[in-house]
C-alpha positions as CSV (number, residue, x, y, z in Angstrom):
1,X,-20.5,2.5,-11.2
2,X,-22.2,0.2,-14.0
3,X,-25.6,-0.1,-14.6
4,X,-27.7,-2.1,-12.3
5,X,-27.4,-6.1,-12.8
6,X,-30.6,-8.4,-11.7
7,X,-30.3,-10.8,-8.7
8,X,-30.2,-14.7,-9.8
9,X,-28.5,-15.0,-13.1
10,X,-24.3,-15.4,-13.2
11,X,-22.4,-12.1,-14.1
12,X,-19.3,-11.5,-16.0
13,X,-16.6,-9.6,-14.7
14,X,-13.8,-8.0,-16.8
15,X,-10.4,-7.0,-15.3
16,X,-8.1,-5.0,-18.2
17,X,-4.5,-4.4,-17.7
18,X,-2.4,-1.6,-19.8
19,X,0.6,-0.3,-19.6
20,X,1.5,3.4,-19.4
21,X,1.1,3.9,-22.9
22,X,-2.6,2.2,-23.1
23,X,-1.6,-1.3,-24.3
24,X,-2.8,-4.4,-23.3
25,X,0.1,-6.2,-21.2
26,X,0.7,-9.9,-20.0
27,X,-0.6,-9.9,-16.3
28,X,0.4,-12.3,-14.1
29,X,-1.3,-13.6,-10.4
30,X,-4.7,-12.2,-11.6
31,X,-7.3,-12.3,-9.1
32,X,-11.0,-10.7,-8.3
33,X,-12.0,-10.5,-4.6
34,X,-15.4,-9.8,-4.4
35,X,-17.1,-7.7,-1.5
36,X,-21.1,-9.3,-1.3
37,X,-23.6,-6.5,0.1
38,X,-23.8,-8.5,3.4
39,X,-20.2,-8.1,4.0
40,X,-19.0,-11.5,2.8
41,X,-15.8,-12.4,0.6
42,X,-15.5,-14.3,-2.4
43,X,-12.3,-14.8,-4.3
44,X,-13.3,-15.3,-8.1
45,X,-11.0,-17.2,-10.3
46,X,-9.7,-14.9,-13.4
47,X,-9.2,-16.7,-16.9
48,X,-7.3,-14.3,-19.3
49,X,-9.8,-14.1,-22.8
50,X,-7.4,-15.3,-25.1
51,X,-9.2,-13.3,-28.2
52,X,-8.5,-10.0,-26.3
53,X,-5.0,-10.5,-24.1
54,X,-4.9,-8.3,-21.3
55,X,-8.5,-9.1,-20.4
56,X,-9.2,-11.1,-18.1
57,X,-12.7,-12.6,-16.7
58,X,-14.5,-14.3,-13.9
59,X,-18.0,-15.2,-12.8
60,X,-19.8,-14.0,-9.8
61,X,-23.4,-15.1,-9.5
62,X,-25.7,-12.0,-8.2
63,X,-27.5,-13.7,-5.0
64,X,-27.9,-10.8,-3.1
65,X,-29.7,-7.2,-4.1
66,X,-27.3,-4.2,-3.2
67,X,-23.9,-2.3,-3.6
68,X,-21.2,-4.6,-4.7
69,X,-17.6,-4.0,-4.4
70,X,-14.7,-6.0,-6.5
71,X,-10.7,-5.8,-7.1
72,X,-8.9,-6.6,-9.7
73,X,-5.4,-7.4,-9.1
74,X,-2.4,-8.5,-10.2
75,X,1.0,-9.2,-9.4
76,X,3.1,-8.2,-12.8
77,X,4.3,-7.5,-14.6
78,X,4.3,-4.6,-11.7
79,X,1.3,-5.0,-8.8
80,X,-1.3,-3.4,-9.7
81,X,-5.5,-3.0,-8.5
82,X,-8.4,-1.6,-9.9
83,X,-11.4,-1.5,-7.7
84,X,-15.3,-0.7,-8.9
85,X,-18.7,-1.5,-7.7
86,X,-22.0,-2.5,-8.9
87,X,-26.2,-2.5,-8.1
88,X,-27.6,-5.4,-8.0
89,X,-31.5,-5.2,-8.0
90,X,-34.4,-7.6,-7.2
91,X,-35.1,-9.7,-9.9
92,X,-38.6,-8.6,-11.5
93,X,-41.8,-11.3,-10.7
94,X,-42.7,-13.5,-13.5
């Protein structure tokens, strides 16, 4: 888990994929599917960083307080997913 993100404002996903070794390696068919805390499915587009290759990003905007679930996958240069979760909280007043 990461710490807790604030409803309203966009949020920055990172998906990294290594080799066995712990390098960076050229993904392929990169993709985030996101789980929202009322059970509905986004599919967030992933744009490798090209100042950090093998990291790729996406933008999810936090509409909804509660658990959020995402995946990271890809398809090579073997398939490959990395799942995590977040908090998002109500956003403070004022």
């Amino acid at each position: 888990m990461t710490a807790p993100y604030w409803q309203g404002p966009a949020d920055e996903l990172r998906g990294f994929f290594t080799g066995d070794g712990g390098a960076a390696v050229a993904a392929t068919g990169v993709s985030f599917r996101v789980r929202k805390p009322d059970a509905s499915l986004l599919t967030v587009t992933a744009t490798e960083n090209a100042a950090k290759p093998g990291e790729w990003l996406g933008v999810v905007v936090a509409d909804q307080v509660g658990e959020w679930a995402v995946k990271a996958a890809c398809t090579g240069p073997q398939p490959a997913v990395e799942q995590l979760g977040f908090t998002v909280r109500a956003s403070l007043p004022g």
